[in-house]
N, C-alpha and C positions, 0 to 999 in steps of 0.2 A: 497528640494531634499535630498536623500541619497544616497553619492556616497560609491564605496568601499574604503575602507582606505587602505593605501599597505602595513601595517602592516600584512593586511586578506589574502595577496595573496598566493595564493596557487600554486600546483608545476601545477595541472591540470590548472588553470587559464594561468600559466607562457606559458604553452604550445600552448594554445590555441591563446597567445598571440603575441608571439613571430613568430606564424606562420601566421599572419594576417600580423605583420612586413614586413616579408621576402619579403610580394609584393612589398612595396613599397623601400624596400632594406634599411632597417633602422634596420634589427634582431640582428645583430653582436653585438652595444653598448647594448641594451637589455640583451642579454643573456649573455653577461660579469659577468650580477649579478645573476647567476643559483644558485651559492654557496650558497647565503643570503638566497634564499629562501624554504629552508629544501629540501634536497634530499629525506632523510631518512622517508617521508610522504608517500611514493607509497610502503604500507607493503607490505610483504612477507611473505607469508601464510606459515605455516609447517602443520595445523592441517585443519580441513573442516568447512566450518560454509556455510550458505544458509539462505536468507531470501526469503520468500513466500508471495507476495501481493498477497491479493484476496477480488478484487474492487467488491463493491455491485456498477452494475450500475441503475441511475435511481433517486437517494436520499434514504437512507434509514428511515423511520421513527422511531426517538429514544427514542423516549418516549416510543411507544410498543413491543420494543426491550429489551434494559435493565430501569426497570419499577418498579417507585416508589412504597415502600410499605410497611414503616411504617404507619400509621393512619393517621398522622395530613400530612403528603405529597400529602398518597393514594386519601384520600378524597377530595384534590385541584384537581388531576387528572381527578377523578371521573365526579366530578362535571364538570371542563374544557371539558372533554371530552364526555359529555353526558351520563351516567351511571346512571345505577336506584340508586331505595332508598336501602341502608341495604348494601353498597358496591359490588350492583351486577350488571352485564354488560348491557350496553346501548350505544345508538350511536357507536363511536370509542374506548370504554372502556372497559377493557378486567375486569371482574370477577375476588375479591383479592383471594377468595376461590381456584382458577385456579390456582393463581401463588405462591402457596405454596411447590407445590413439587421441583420449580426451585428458591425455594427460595436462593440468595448468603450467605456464612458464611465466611466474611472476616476476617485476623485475628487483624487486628485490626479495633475497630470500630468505625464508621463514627459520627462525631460531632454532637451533634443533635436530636441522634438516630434514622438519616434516614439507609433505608435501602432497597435495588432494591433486586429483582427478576428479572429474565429474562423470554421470553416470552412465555408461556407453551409448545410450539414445540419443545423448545432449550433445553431438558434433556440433551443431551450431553453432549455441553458447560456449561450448569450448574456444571453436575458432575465434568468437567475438573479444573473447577477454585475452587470447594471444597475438590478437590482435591491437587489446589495448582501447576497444570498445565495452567493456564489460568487467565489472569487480564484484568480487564476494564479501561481503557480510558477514563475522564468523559469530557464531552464539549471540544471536538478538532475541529478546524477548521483552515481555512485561517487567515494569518493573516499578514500584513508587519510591524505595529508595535504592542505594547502592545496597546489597547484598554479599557477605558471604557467607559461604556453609554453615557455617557453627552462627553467624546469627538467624540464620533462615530455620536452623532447627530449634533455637530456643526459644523462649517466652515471651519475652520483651514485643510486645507486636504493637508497641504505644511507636517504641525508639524506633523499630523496622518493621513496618506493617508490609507487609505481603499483598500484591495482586489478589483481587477477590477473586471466587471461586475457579482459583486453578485447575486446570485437567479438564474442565468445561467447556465443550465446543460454543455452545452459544455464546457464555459469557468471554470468551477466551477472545472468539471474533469479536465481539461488540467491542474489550479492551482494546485491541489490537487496532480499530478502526477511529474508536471513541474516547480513550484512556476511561471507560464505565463498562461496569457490565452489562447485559442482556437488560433493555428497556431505556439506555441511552436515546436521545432524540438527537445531538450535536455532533460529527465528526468532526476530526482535526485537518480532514481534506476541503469541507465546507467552509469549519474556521479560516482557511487559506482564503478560498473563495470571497468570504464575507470582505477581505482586503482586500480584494481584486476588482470588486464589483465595479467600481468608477473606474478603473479603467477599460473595460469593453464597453463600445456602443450598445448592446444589447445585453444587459447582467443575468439576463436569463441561458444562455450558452457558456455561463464561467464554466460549472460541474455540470456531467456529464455523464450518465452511466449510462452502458453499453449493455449490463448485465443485468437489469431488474432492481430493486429498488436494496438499497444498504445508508446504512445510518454515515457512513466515512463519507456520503459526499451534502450531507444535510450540515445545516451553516444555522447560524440565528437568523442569515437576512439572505442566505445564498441558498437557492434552490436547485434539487437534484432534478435536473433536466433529463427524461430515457428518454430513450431512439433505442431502436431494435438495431437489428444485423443487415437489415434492406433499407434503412434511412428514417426519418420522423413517423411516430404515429400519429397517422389521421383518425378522424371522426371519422368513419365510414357515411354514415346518413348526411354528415354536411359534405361533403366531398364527391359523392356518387348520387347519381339518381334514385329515388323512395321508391319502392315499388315501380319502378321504371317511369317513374315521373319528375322531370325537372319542375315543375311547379310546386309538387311536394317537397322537394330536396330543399328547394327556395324557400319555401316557406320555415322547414323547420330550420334551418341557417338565421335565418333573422327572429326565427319564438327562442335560441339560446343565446343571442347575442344583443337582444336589443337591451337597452337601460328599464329597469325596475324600478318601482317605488318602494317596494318593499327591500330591506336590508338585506336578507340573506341571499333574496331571491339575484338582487344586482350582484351579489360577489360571485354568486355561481356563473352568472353570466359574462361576468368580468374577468374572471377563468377561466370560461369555453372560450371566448374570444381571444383571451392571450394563448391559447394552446394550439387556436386557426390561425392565428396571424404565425404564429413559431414554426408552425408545421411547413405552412407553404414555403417559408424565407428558407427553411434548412432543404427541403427539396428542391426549390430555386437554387439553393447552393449549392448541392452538389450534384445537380446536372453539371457544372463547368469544369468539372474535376474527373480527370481520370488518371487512373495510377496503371505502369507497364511493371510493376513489379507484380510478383510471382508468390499468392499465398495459397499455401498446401491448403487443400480439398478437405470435405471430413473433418474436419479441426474446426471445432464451435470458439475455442479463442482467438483461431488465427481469422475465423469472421468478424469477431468482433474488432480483435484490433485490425484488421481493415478499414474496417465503418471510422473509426477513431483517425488512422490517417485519412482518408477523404476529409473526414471532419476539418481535422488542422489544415489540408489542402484545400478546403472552402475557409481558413480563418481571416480573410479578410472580407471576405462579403458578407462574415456572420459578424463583424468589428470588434472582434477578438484579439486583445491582447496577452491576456494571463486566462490559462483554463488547468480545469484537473479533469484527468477521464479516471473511468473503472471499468475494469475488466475481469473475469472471475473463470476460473473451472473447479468443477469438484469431482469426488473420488476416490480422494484422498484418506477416506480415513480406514486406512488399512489393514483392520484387524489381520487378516486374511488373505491371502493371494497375493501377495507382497508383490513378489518375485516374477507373479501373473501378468498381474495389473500393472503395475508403478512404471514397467518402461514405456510403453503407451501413453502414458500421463506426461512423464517427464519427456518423451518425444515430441508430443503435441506442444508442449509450454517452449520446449528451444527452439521447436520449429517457426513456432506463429512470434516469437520475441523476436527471434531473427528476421524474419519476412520484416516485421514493423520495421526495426531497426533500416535495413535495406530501402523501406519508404519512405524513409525517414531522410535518407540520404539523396533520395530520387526529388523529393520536394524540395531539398534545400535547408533542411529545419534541423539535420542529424546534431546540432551542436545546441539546439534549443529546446531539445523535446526527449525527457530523462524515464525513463521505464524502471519501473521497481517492483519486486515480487514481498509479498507477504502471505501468511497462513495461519489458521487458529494458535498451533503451536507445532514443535518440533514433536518428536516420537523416542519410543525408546533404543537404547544399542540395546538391548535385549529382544531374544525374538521368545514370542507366547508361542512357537512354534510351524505358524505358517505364514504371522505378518510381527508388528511391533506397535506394543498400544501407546497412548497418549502420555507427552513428555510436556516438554516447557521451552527452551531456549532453541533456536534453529539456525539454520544457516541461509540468506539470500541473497538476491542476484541485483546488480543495479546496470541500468544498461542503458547507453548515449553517448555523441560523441562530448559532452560536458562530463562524463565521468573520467577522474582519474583512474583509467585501465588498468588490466594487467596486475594487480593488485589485491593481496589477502587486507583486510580492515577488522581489528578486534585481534585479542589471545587467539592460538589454536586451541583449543581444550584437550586435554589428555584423554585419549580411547581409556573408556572405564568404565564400571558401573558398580562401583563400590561409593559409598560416603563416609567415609572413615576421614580420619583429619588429618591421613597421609597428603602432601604437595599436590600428589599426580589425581588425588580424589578432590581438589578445593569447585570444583565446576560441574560437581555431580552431587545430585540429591537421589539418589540409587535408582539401578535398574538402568543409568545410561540416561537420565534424564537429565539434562544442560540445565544447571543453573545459569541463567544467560549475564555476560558478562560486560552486554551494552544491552540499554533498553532501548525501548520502541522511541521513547521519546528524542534520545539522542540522534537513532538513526533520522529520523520524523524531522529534528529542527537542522538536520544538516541541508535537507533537500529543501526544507521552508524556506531556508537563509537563501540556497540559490536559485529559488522562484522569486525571492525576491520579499523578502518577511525581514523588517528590521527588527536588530535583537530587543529591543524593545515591548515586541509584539509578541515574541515566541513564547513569553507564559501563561500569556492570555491563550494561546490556541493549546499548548500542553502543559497541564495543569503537574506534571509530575519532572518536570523539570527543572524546577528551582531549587532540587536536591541535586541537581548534577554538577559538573562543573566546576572551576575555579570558585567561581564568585560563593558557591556554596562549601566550598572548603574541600571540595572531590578534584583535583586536577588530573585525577587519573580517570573518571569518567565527563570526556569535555562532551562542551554542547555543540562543537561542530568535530565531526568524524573523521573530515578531510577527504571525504572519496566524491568532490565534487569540483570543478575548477574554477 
């Protein structure tokens, strides 16, 4: 077992705690010890910062994503992936001649003399991260402790227990968003949130989703606030004329807003009324916003992430300091049509990341407002012969001008798909499947630290992180990444 140490406990933990107490009437000696356990942890924003998750759902496959492409790599892939002779495309293998133009120039170079290109649709993100706006992520995944091969395959699952249900699209997102599987109620994006709350004027605009409702931006105290792609939803009937009558309209506006004597009935009401009052302030706001940048058409993310910069570009009339948004596409899970599908997905994702990015720039905020991709799980370097099914560890993308650029982050993992307990096999659990060699968590507390999460706080919000790091005796998996400034 790994229980929490109460050295870890945090002020959000305290809270949650304390008020589980109070049923049983035992909160009082509890909260006697509020002093001890850092006030000064729930920051206080003066300036703006904004993280943007934008989940590929489905798995994304990361081999023909960001894609091997020095020689002696390329030709494992080749080969792995069914590619002709002379390094040209075959089965699920994309052509090296193709992935020249998006070839990466990091600035410092990778051990080895491997080297990725991303995957010929992704011009944008290419340019972004040679640019020095944009870093890759190499094998992230779940993870609850550190992992390797030979203990991931043995018994011991007391000393090294494994992410529950692996290979699992539901459970796999829920981890990925919630460190729990499938039936989580808490993310780690909310947990952020639940810190933030005092500082925006209005704590209902912390979190944010753009895409429908997900467990990553629910908090204990932070609520996932949706807006569509055209701005807040309204009540239709309190907003618009009843049956073409303002008298009706009138009337039913004040039967769901007035005070109740009855208990449920007022919290209903006290909720329709926080969702009119919300709606109109964010329409009010961003009528004053308009954006001259340029998001490609047809692209349901790059809607979204428009709607989200408007958002930020209305952050002071909504008294925003600290927010997390969410953004989503799916598609991804690509048994099939690999080679079909997958460029069209990964076009739309560099394209609409970029357009933000460039919004991002155009409002002033490009050094405050950090964009990160995540997805169920990575896929296999094996192709089931016309796509590649469900793996573990992946590669993603972080994108702003607070990221340190231009830069790989993590091992490269050796092109393979054997598990044998050869060197070049230590990061594959077969089939090409990444044993990921940073988890979520790490990546997770790097971007929390620079929204503003004192270390203090980080294992309150990621419960699987107090195995990482120095302090846990891992200096080789730290709990800050460093691809942030």
């Amino acid at each position: 077992m790994h229980p929490m140490p109460t050295d870890k406990l945090s002020r959000r933990t305290f809270l949650r705690r304390s008020t589980q107490l109070a049923l049983t009437g035992t909160a009082l000696p509890f909260a006697l010890n509020l002093a001890a356990i850092g006030e000064a942890a729930a920051f206080n924003a003066t300036d703006y910062k904004a993280l943007v998750c934008v989940f590929l759902y489905g798995g994304n496959d990361y081999a023909n994503t960001v894609i091997t492409y020095d020689d002696a790599s390329y030709n494992l892939y080749n080969t792995i992936r069914g590619g002709g002779t002379g390094q040209t495309a075959g089965g699920i293998a994309l052509a090296k001649a193709d992935l020249t133009p998006t070839l990466l120039n990091p600035v410092t170079a990778l051990a080895g003399g491997r080297q990725y290109a991303l995957h010929p649709a992704m011009t944008g993100l290419a340019n972004l991260f040679n640019s020095g706006k944009a870093a890759v992520q190499l094998n992230v995944g779940p993870l609850v402790v550190p992992l390797t091969r030979a203990q991931y395959s043995g018994a011991d699952r007391v000393t090294y227990p494994l992410p529950p249900k692996l290979f699992s699209h539901n459970d796999q997102t829920s981890i990925w968003q919630s460190s729990s599987p499938e039936g989580s109620t808490i993310g780690w994006g909310g947990n952020m949130g639940d810190l933030a709350l005092s500082s925006n004027a209005n704590s209902l605009f912390t979190c944010i989703n753009v895409s429908g409702n997900a467990v990553f931006l629910s908090g204990d105290s932070a609520l996932s606030y949706q807006v569509s792609t055209g701005g807040a939803v309204a009540i239709n009937a309190v907003k618009n004329n009843v049956y073409g009558s303002s008298a009706v309209k009138t009337a039913l506006a004040t039967l769901v807003q007035q005070t109740r004597s009855h208990t449920l009935e007022n919290e209903y009401n006290r909720v329709t009324t926080r969702a009119i009052t919300a709606e109109a302030q964010v329409t009010s706001s961003l009528a004053g916003v308009t954006l001259s940048t340029v998001f490609p058409s047809g692209n349901s993310l790059a809607d979204q992430l428009k709607m989200v910069a408007r958002l930020i570009g209305a952050r002071t009339a909504l008294g925003a300091k600290r927010q997390v948004f969410m953004v989503s596409i799916g598609g991804f899970d690509l048994h099939d049509n690999l080679i079909a599908q997958h460029p069209g997905l990964l076009g739309k994702v560099s394209d609409a990341m970029t357009a933000f990015y460039n919004a991002t720039v155009e409002l002033g905020v490009a050094n405050q407002v950090t964009a990160f991709t995540a997805s169920d799980f990575g896929r296999t370097m094996t192709s089931n012969g016309d796509g590649s099914d469900h793996g573990w560890g992946s590669h993603h993308f972080m994108v702003g001008g607070a990221v340190k650029g231009q830069e790989f982050y993590g091992p490269p993992p050796p092109v393979s798909v054997s598990n044998t307990a050869a060197a070049q096999d230590q990061w594959h659990v077969g089939q090409g499947r990444l044993l990921p060699s940073t988890s979520v968590d790490q990546y997770a507390a790097t971007l929390a630290t620079w929204f503003g999460v004192a270390g203090n706080e980080l294992a309150g919000i990621l419960p699987n992180l107090r195995h990482f790091g120095a302090a846990a005796g891992r200096p080789d998996y730290p709990t800050n990444l460093g691809f942030m400034l």
